[in-house]
C-alpha positions in Angstrom: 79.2 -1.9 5.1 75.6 -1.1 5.8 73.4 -3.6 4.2 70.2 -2.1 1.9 67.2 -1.7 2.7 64.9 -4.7 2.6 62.2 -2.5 0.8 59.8 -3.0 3.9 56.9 -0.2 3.4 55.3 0.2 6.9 51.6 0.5 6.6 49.5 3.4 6.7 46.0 3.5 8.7 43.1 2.6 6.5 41.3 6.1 8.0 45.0 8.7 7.4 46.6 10.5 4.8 50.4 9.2 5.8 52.3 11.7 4.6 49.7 14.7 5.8 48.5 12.9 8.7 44.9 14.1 8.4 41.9 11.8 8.9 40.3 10.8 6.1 36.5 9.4 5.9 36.2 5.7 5.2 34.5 5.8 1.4 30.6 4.5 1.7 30.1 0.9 -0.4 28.8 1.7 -3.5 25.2 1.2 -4.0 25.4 -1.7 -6.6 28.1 -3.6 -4.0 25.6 -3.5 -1.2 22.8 -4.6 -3.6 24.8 -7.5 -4.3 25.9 -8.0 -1.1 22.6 -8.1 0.2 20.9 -10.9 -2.5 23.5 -13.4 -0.4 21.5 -12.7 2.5 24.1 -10.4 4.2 21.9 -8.4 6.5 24.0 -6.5 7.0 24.8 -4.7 3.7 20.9 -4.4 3.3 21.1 -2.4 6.6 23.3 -0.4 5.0 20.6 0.5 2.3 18.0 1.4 4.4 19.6 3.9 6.3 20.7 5.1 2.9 17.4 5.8 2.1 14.5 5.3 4.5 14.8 8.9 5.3 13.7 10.1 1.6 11.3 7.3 1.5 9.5 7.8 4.6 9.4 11.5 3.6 7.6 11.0 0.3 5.2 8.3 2.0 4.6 11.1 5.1 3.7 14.1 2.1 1.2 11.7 0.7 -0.9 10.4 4.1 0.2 13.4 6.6 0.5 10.7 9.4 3.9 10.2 10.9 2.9 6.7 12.2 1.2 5.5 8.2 4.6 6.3 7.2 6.2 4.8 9.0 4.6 1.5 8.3 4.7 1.6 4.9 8.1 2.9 4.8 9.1 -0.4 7.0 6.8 -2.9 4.9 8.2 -0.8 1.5 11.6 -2.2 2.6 10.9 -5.6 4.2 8.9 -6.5 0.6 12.1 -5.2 -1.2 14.2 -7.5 0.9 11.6 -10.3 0.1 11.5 -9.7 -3.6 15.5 -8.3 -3.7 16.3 -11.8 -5.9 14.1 -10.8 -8.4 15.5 -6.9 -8.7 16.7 -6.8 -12.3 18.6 -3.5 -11.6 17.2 -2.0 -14.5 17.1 1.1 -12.0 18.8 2.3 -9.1 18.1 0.3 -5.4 16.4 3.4 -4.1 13.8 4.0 -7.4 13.1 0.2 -7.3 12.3 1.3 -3.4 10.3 4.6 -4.0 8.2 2.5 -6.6 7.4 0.1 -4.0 6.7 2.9 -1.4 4.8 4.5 -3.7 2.4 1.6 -4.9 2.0 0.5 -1.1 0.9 4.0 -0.8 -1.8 4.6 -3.1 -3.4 1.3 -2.7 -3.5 2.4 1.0 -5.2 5.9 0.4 -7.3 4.3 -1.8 -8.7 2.1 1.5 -8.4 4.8 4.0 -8.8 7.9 2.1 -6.6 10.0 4.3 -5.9 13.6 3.6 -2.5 14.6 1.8 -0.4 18.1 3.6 2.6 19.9 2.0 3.8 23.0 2.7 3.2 26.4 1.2 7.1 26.2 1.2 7.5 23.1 -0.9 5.1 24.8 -4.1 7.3 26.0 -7.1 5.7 29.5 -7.6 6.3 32.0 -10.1 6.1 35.4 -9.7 5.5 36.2 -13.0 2.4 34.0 -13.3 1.1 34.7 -9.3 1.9 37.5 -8.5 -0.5 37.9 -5.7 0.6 34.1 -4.5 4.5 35.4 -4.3 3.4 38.5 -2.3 1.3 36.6 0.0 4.0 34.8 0.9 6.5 37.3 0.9 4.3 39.7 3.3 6.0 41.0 6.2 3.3 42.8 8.3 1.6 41.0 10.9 -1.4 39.5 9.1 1.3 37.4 7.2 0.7 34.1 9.6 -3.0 33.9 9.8 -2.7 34.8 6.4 -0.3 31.8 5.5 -2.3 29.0 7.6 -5.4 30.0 6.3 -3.6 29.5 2.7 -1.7 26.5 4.1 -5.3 24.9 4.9 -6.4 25.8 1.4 -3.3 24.2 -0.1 -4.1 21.0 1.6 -8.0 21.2 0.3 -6.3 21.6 -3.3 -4.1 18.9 -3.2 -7.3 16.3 -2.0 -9.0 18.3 -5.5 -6.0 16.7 -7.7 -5.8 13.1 -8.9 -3.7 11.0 -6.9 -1.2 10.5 -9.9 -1.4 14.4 -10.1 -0.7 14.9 -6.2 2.3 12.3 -6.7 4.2 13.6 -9.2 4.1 17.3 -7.1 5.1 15.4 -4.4 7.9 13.5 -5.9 9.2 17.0 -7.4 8.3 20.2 -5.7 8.8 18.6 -1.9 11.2 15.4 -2.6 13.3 17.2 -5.7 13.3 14.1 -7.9 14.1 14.9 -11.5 12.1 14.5 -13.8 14.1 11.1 -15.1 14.1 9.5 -11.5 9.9 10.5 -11.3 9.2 8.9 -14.5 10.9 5.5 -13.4 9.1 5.6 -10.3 6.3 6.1 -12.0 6.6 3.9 -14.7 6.0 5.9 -17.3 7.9 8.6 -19.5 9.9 11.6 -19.3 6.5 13.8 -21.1 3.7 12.3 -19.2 5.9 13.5 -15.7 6.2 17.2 -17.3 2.4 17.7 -18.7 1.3 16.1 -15.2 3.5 18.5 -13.7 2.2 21.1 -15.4 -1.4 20.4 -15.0 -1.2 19.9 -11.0 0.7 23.1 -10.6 -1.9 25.1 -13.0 -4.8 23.3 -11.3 -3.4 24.2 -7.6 -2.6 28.0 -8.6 -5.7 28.4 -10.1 -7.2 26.9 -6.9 -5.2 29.3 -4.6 -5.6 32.6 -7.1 -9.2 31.9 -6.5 -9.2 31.9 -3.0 -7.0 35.1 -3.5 -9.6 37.1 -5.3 
């Protein structure tokens, strides 16, 4: 008689579906796992997080000091004084706002030394048709004025970003060119949900009215 089974499962690769035999990607450590990982001193696991992020941080630090080499040195020092101060990260917030705070600070106290200029693109701005009208055709123009058109506006957008506070020129950054929400913006910030909108609001009505002027 044919003796049963002995119940032996063979294993199935780690990166397969067994049964369908399709590959399947290997599931990224969740944030709060690396974090943890990482306040061991596995250098490893912090790795991980900065090539989660660096590419979102260096991005809001480059919209802020328009230099490709500023920011990336304060990306790099935003993440080497996490590292340093990762023991003492509460996790109140996500890894990456705790970062973007960092990034963020590191920034302004280095504008505030150097006093560099601040680009975004004509692109990145959240306008409305219904309030600028002459703004949205501007942009929409097809004839063949529309490019010396659009860098002479681009160079004006840039002059009324340097017009706005540097709190004001953050929070467009942080929104209209990085996409933050409103929540994530107001931790980086440190400050509430309603101080993020009405600073929202001002720098966006203070930059169309800059533009509209140079329009008329």
């Amino acid at each position: 008689m044919t003796e049963p089974a002995t119940g032996h499962v063979p294993k199935k690769h780690p990166l397969t579906d067994g049964e369908a035999g399709v590959e399947m990607a290997p599931v990224a450590p969740d944030e709060s796992v690396l974090v943890a990982r990482a306040r061991t001193g596995d250098m490893r696991a912090y790795d991980d997080l900065v090539q989660r992020y660096q590419q979102r941080i260096y991005a809001t630090v480059y919209h802020m000091t328009s230099n490709h080499e500023d920011a990336n040195d304060l990306a790099q020092e935003a993440f080497i004084k996490a590292f340093q101060a990762l023991k003492s990260f509460k996790g109140g917030s996500s890894f990456y706002t705790w970062v973007y705070r960092i990034a963020v600070n590191k920034t302004i106290n280095f504008l505030k030394q150097r006093k560099n200029r601040n680009h975004m693109s004509l692109d990145d701005l959240d306008f409305n048709a219904e309030n600028d009208p002459d703004l949205v055709a501007l942009v929409s123009d097809k004839t063949p004025r529309r490019d010396a058109n659009l860098a002479e506006l681009q160079e004006k957008l840039n002059e009324a970003m340097q017009r706005l506070s540097e709190q004001h020129r953050l929070v467009v950054t942080l929104h209209d060119v990085q996409g933050l929400s409103h929540e994530e913006i107001a931790k980086i910030m440190d400050c509430n949900i309603g101080t993020v909108r009405s600073r929202l609001f001002y720098a966006r009505q203070q930059l169309q009215g800059y533009l509209s002027d140079y329009l008329k």
